[in-house]
N, C-alpha and C positions, 0 to 999 in steps of 0.2 A: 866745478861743473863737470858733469861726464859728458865724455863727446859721442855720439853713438859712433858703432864701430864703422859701418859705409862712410861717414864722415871723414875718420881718420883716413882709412883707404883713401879715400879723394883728396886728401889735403895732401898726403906724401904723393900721387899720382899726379895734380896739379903743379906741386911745385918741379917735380921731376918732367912733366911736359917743358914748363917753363924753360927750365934750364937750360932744356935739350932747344929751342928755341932761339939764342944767342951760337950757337952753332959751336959752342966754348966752353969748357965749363972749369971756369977758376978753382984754387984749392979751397979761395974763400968760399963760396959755392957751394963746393964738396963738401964741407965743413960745416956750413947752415943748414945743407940736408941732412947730413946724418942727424945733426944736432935734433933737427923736428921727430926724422925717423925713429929714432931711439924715445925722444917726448912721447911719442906718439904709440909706441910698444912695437915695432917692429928693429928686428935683431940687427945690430952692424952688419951681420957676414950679410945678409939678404940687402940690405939697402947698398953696402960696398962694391957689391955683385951686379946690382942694378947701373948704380951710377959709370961702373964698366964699362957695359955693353950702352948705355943711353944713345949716345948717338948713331948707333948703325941699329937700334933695334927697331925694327919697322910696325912690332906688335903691339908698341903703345898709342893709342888711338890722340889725335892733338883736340879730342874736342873740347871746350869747355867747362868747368867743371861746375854742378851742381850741386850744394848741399843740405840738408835737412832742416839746419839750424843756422838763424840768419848771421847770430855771432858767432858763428866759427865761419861762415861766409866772409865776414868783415873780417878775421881777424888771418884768414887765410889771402884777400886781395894787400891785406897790410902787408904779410910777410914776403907776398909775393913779386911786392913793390920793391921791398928790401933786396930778395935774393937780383934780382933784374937788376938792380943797381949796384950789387957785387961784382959784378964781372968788370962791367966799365960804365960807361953810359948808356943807359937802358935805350933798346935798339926798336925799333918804328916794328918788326914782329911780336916781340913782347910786349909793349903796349897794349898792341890791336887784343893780344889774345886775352891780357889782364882788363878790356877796358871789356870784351864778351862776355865773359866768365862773370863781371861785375853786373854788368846788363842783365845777364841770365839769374843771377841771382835778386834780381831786384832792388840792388844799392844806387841807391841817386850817383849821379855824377858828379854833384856837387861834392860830397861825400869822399868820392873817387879821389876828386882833384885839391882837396884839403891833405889828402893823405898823399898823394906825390909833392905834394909842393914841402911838407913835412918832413919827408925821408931824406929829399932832395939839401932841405939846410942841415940835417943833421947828416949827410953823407959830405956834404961841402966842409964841415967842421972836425971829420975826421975820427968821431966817435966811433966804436964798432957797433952794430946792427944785432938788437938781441932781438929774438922770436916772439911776435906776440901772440904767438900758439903758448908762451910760458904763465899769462893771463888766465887763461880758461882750463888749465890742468890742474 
């Protein structure tokens, strides 16, 4: 599946909202972003660059995010589940912003809450967290 390019844009931008949202940003983190960024055709030096400055950059807007297509939609609240759960225990900001983002995109809640409760046994078990941005590439 091709992702249109706005899409991708929004999908590295969302999760990089996200991150910067936990006020933290783990190496595992670091590591699941670049991983998408690079999936996604944007170069290491530019996303390394990014993830630098993330928390004091004021120019990243926290809204939202919107996408074109409803499966890279899902499969962006999936991952986004995953990175919020890398850090520690996904924090009552990151929620809120994953559960708007889901809203705005028109994904049931029901939906929503199959896919935390998911992430949540496989993060309890210890397995590492692959991308299901790897899905749709």
């Amino acid at each position: 599946m091709g992702i249109p390019l706005i899409d991708k844009s929004y999908y590295l931008r969302g999760l990089l909202i996200l991150a910067r949202k936990g006020n933290y940003i783990s190496p595992t983190q670091k590591e699941f972003i670049l991983n998408a960024g690079n999936r996604l055709g944007f170069s290491k030096d530019f996303c390394e660059e990014t993830l630098e400055s993330l928390l004091y950059n004021h120019c990243l807007c926290d809204d939202p995010v919107k996408f074109e297509s409803d499966t890279v939609a899902k499969s962006f609240i999936a991952d986004g589940i995953k990175l919020a759960c890398l850090g520690s225990k996904i924090s009552q900001s990151e929620l809120n912003w994953l559960k708007r983002s889901s809203k705005l995109n028109n994904i049931a809640k029901e939906w929503f809450d199959k896919q935390l409760k998911q992430f949540e046994l496989v993060q309890n078990s210890s397995v590492s967290a692959q991308l299901t941005l790897h899905s749709l590439l």
